[in-house]
MMTF fields as JSON, N, C-alpha, C and O atoms, coordinates in Angstrom:
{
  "mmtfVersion": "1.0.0",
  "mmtfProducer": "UNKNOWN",
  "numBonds": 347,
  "numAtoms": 348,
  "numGroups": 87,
  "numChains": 1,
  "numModels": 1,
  "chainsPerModel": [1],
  "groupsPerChain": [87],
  "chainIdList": ["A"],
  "bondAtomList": [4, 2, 8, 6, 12, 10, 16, 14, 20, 18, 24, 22, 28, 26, 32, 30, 36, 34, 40, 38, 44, 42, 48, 46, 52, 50, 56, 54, 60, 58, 64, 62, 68, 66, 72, 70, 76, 74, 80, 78, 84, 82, 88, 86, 92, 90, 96, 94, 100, 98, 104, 102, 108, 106, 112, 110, 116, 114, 120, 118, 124, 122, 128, 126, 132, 130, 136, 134, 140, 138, 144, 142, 148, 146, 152, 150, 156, 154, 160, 158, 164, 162, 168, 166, 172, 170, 176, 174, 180, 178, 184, 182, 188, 186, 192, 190, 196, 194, 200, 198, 204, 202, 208, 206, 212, 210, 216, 214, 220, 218, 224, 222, 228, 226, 232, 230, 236, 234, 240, 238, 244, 242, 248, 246, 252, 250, 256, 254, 260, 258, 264, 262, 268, 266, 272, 270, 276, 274, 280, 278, 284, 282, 288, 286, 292, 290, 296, 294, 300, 298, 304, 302, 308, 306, 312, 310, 316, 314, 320, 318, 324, 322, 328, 326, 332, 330, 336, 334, 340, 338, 344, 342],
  "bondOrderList": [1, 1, 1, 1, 1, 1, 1, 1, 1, 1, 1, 1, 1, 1, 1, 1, 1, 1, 1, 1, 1, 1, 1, 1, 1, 1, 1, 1, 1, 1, 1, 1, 1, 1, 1, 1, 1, 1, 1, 1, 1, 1, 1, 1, 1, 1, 1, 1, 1, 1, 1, 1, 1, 1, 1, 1, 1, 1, 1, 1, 1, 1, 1, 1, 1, 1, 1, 1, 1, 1, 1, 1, 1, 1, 1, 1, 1, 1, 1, 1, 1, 1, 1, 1, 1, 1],
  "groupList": [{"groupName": "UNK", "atomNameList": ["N", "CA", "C", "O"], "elementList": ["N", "C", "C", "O"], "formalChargeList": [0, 0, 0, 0], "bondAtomList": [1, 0, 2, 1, 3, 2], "bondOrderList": [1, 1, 2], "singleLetterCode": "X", "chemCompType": "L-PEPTIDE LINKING"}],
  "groupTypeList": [0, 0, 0, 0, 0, 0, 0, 0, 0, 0, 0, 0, 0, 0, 0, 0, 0, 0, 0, 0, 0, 0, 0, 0, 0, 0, 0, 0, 0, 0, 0, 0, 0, 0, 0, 0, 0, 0, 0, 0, 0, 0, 0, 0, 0, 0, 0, 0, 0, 0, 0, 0, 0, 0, 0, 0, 0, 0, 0, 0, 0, 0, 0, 0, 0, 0, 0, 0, 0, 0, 0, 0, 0, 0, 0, 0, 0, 0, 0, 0, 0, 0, 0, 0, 0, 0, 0],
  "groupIdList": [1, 2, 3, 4, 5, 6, 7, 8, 9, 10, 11, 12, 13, 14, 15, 16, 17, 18, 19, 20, 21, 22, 23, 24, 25, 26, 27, 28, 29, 30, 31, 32, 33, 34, 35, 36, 37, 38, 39, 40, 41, 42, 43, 44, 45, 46, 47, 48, 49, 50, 51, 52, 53, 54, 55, 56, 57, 58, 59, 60, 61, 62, 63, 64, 65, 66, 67, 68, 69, 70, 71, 72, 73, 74, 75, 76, 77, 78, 79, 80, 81, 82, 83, 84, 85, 86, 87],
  "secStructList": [7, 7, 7, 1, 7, 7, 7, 7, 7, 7, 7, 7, 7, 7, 7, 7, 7, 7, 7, 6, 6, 1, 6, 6, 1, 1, 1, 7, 2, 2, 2, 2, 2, 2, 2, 2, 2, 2, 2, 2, 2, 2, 6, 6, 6, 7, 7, 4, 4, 4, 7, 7, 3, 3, 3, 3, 7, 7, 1, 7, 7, 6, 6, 1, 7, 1, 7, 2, 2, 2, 2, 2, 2, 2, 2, 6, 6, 7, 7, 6, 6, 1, 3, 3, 3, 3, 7],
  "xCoordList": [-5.239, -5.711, -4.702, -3.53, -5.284, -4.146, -4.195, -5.24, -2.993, -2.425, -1.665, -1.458, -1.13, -0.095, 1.253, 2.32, 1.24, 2.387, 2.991, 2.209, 4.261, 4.787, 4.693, 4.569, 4.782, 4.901, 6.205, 6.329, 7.537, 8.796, 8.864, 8.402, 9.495, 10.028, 11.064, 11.873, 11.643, 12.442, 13.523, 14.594, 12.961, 13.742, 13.165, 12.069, 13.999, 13.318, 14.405, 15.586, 13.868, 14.349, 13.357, 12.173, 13.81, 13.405, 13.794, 14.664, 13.453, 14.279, 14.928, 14.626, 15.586, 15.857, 14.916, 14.108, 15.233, 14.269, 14.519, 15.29, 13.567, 14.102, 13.288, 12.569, 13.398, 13.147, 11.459, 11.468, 10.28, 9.241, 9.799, 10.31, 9.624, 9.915, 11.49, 12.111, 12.142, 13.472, 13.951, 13.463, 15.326, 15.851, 15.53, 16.093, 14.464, 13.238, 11.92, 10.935, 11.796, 10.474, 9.601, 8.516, 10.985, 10.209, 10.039, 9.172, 10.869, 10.217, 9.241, 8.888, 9.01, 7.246, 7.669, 8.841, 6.93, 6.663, 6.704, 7.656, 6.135, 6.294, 7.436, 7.786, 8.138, 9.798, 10.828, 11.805, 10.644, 10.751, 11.158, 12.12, 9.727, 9.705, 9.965, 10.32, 9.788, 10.616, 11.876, 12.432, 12.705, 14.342, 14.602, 15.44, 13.601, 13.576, 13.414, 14.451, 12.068, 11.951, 12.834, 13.311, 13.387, 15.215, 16.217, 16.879, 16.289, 17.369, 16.884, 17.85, 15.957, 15.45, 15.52, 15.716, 15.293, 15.522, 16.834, 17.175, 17.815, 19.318, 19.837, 20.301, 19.678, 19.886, 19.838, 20.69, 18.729, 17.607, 18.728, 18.867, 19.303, 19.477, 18.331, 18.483, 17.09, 15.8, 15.452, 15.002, 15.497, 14.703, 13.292, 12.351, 13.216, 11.745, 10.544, 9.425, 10.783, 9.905, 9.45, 8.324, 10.609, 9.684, 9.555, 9.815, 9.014, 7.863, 6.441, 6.236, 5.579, 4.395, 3.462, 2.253, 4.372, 3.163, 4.251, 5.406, 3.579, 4.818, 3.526, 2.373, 4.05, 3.328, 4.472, 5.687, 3.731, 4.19, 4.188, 3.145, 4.773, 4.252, 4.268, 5.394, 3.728, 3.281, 3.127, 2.274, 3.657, 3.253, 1.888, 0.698, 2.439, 1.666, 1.118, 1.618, -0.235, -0.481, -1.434, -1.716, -1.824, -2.826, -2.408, -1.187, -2.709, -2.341, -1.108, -0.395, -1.231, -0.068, -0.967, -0.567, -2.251, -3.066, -3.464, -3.69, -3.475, -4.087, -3.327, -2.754, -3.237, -2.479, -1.248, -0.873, -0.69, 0.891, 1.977, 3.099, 1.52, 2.019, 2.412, 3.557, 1.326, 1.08, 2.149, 2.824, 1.967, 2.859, 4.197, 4.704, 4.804, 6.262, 6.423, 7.2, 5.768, 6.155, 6.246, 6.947, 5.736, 5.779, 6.948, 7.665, 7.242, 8.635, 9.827, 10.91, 9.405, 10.625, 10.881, 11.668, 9.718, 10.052, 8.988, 8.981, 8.275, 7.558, 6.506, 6.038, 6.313, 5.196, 3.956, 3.775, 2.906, 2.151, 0.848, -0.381, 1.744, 0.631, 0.955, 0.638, 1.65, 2.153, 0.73, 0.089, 0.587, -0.551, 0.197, 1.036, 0.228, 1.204, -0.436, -1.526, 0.19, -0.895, -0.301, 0.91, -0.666, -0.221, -1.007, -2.067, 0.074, -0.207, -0.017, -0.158],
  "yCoordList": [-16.699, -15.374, -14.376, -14.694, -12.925, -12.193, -11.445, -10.994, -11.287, -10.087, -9.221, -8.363, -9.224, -8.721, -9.095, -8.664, -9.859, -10.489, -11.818, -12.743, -11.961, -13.254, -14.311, -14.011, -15.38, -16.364, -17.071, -17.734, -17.063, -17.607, -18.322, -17.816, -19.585, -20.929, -20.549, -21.066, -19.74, -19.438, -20.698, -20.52, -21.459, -22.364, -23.622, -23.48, -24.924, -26.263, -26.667, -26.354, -27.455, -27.922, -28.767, -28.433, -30.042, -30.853, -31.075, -30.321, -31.818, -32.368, -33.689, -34.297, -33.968, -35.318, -36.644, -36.673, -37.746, -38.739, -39.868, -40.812, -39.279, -39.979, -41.681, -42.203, -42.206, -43.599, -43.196, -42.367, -44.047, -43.86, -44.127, -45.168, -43.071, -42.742, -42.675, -42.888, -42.32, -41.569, -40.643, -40.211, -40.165, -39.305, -37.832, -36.799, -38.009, -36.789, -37.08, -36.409, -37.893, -38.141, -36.489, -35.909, -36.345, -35.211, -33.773, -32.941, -33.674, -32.333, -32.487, -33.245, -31.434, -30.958, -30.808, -30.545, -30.936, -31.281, -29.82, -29.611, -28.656, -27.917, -27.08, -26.152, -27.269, -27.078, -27.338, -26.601, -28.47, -29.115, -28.299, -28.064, -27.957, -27.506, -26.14, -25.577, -25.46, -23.926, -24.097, -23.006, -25.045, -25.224, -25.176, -24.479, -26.173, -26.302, -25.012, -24.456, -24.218, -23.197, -22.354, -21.986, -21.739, -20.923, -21.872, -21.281, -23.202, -22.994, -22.922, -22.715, -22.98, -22.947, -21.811, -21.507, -20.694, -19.152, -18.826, -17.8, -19.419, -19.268, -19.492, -18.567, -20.73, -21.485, -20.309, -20.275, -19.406, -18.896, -17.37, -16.698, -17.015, -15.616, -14.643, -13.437, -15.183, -14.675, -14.191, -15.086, -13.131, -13.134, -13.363, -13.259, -13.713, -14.248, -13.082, -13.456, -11.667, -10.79, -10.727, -10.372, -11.182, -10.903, -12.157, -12.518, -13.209, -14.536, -13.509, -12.525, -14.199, -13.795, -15.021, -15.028, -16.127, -17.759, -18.813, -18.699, -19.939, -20.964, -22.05, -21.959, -23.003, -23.954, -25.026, -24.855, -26.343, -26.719, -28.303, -28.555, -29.11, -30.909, -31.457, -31.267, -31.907, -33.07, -33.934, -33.754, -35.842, -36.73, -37.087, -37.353, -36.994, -37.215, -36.068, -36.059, -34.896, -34.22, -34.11, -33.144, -35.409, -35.757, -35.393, -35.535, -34.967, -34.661, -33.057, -32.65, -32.776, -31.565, -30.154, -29.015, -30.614, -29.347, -28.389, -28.806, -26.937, -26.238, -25.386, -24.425, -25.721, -25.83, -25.405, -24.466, -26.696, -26.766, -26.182, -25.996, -25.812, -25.119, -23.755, -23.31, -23.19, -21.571, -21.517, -20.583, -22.787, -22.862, -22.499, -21.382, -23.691, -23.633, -22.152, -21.539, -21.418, -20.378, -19.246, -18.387, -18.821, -18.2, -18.329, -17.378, -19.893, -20.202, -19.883, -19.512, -20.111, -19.434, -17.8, -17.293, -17.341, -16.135, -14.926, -13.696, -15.869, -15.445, -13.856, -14.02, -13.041, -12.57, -13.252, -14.407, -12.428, -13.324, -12.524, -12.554, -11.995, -11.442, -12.138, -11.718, -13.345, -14.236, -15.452, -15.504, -16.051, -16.848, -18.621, -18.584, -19.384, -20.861, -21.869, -21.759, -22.804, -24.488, -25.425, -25.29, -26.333, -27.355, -28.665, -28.609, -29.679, -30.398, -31.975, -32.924],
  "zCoordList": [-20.8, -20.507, -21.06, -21.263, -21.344, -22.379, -21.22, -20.75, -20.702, -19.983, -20.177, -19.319, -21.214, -21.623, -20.802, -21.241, -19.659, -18.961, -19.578, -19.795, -19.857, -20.273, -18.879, -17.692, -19.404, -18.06, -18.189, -19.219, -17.073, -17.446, -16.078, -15.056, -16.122, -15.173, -14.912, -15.683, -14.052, -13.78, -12.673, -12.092, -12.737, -11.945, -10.96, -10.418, -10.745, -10.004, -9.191, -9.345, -8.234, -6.943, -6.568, -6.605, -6.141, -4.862, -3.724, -3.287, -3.141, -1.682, -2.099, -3.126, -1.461, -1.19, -0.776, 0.153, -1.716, -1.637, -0.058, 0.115, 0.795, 1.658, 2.215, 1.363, 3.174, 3.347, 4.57, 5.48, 4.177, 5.342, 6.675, 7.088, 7.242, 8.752, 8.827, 9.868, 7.473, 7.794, 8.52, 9.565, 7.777, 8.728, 8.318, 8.68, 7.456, 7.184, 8.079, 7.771, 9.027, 9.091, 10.247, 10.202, 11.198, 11.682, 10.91, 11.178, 10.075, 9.58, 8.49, 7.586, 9.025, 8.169, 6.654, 6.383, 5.886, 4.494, 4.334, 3.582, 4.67, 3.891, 4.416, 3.687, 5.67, 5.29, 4.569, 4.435, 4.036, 3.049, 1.855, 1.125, 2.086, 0.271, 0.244, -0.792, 1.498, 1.475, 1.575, 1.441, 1.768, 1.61, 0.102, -0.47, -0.524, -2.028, -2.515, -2.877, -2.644, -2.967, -2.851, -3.925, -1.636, -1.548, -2.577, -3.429, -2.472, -3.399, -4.638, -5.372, -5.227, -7.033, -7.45, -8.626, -6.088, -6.134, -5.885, -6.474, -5.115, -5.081, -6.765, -7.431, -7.219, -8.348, -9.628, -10.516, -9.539, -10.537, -10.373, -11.394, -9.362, -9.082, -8.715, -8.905, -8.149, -8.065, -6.814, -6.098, -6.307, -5.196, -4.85, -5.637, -3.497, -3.643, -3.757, -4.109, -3.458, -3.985, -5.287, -5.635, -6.188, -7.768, -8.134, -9.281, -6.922, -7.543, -7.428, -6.718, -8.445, -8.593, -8.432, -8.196, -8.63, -8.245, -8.297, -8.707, -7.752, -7.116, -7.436, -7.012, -8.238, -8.3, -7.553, -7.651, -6.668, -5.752, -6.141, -6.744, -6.036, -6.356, -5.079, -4.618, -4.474, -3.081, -3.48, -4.349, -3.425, -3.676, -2.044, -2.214, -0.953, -0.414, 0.803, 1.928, 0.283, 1.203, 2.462, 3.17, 2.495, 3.439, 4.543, 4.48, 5.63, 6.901, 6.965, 7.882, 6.214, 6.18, 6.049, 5.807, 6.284, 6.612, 5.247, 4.111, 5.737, 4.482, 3.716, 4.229, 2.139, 1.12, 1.807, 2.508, 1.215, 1.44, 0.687, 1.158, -0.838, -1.162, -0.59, -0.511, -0.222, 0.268, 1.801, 2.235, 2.29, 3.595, 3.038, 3.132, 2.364, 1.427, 1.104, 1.838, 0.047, -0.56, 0.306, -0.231, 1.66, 2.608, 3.295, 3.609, 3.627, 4.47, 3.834, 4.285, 2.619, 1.823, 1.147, 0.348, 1.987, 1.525, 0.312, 0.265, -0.444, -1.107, -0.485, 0.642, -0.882, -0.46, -0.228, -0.612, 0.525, 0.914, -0.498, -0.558, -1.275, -2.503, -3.515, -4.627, -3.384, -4.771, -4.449, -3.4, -5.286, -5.453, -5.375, -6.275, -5.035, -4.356, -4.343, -3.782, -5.283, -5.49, -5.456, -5.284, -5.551, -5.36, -6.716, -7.339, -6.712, -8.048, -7.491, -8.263]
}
């Protein structure tokens, strides 16, 4: 699509790979990924106001409710006018 807007990656983060029913097992997945998200934005020098979209990776989102991305990018700060999916 021509928007006249560039599109730039400003930065990545994961969590830590942890063990089924580790010493991740009680927190929620998309705390998770809002820890990630703050640091890719720490990392980046970015604040989370000038994200405009957050694409998100879940290996497993079954049971973590509705889009988990949008959860993540909120917990971390995003506006709630940035657009957050999941892959």
């Amino acid at each position: 699509m021509q928007n006249g807007q560039s599109v730039v990656i400003v930065g990545a983060a994961r969590t830590p790979v942890g063990s089924f029913n580790g010493a991740f097992a009680d927190v929620a997945a998309h705390e998770l990924g809002a820890a990630a998200i703050r640091e890719a934005l720490s990392r980046a020098g970015v604040e989370p106001g000038e994200v405009d979209e957050v694409v998100f990776g879940q290996v497993l989102s079954a049971g973590e409710g509705q889009n988990p991305a949008r959860q993540a990018a909120m917990g971390a700060g995003i506006p709630k006018e940035a657009t957050a999916w999941g892959l």
